[in-house]
C-alpha positions as CSV (number, residue, x, y, z in Angstrom):
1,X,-1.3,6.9,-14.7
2,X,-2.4,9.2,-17.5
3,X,-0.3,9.8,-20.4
4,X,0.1,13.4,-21.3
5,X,-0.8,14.8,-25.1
6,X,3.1,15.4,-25.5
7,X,3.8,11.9,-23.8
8,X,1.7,10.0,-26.7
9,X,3.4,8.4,-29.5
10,X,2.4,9.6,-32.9
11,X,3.5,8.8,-36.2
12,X,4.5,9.1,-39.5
13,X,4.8,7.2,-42.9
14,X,8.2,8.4,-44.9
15,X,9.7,7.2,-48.2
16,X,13.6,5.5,-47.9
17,X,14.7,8.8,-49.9
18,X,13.3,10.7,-47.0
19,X,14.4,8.8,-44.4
20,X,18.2,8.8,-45.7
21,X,18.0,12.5,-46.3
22,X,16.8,12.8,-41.8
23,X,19.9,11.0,-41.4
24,X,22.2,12.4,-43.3
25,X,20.9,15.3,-41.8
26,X,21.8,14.4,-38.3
27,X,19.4,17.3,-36.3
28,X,20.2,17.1,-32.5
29,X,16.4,15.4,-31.6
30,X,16.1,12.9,-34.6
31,X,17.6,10.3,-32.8
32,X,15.2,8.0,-31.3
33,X,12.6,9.0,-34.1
34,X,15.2,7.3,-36.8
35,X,15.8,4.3,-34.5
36,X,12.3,3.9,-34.4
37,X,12.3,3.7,-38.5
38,X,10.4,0.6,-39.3
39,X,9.1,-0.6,-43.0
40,X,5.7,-0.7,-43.8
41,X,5.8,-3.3,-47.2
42,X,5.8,-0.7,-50.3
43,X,4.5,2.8,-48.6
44,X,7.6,3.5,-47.0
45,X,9.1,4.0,-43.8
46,X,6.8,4.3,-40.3
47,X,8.7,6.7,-37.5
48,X,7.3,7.0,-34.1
49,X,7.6,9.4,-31.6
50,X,6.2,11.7,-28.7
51,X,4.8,15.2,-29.6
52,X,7.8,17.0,-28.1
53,X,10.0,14.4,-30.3
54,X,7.7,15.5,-33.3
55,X,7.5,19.6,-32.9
56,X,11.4,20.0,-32.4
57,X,11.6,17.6,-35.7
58,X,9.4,19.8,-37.8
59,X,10.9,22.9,-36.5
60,X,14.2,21.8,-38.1
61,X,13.2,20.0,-41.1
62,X,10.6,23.5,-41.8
63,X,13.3,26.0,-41.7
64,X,15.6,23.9,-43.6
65,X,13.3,23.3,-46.2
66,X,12.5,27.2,-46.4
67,X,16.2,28.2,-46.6
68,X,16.9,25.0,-49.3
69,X,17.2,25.7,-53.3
70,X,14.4,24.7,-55.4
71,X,15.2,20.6,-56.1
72,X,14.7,17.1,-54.9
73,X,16.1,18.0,-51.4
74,X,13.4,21.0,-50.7
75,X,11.1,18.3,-52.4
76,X,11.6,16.0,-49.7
77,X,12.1,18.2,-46.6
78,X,8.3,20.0,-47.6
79,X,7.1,16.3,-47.7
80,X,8.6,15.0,-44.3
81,X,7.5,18.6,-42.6
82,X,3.8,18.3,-43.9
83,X,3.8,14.7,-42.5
84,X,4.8,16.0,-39.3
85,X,2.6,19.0,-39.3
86,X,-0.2,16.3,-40.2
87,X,0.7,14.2,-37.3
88,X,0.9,17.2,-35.3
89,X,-2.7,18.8,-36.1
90,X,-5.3,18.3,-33.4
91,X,-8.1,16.1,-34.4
92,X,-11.3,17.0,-35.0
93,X,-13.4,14.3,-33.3
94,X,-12.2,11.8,-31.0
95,X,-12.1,7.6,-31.5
C-alpha cells in the first residue's frame, strides 16, 4: 500500500540551541518530532516527521516567532520555521 504525501516522513536539520528552545517550548504536536531528535556529527540535530507532524509545527513555531521581541529567541524560531517551510515546499522535479 501507497503512502500518502502527508504520510511521508520528511525532515529537518536543527542546531542544539534550537532544539532546546522546541522543548522548552512544549507545543501540543512536537512530541514525536523531538523524540525523533537525532545528531548528525557537527551540523546539528536531524528531526523527522510526517507532513501533518511538520505543518502543525511551523504553524506554531511562525506565529511565535512573529509575536517574539527582536533577540536570539525570534533568531531561532525564524530559523526552525524556514527549515520547516523548506521541508515543506513541493519540489520541483522528482528523484
Amino acid at each position: 500500500m501507497a503512502r500518502t504525501d502527508a504520510q511521508k516522513a520528511l525532515s529537518i536539520c536543527i542546531s542544539g540551541p534550537q532544539l532546546a528552545l522546541l522543548k522548552k517550548l512544549d507545543y501540543p504536536c512536537s512530541e514525536d518530532v523531538l523524540a525523533s531528535a537525532s545528531l548528525i556529527d557537527d551540523e546539528g540535530y536531524e528531526l523527522t516527521g510526517s507532513r501533518v507532524d511538520f505543518e502543525m509545527l511551523a504553524g506554531f513555531v511562525a506565529g511565535d516567532a512573529n509575536h517574539s521581541r527582536a533577540g536570539r529567541r525570534r533568531e531561532q524560531l525564524y530559523g526552525i520555521a524556514e527549515a520547516l517551510e523548506r521541508a515543506l515546499a513541493p519540489r520541483a522535479y522528482a528523484r
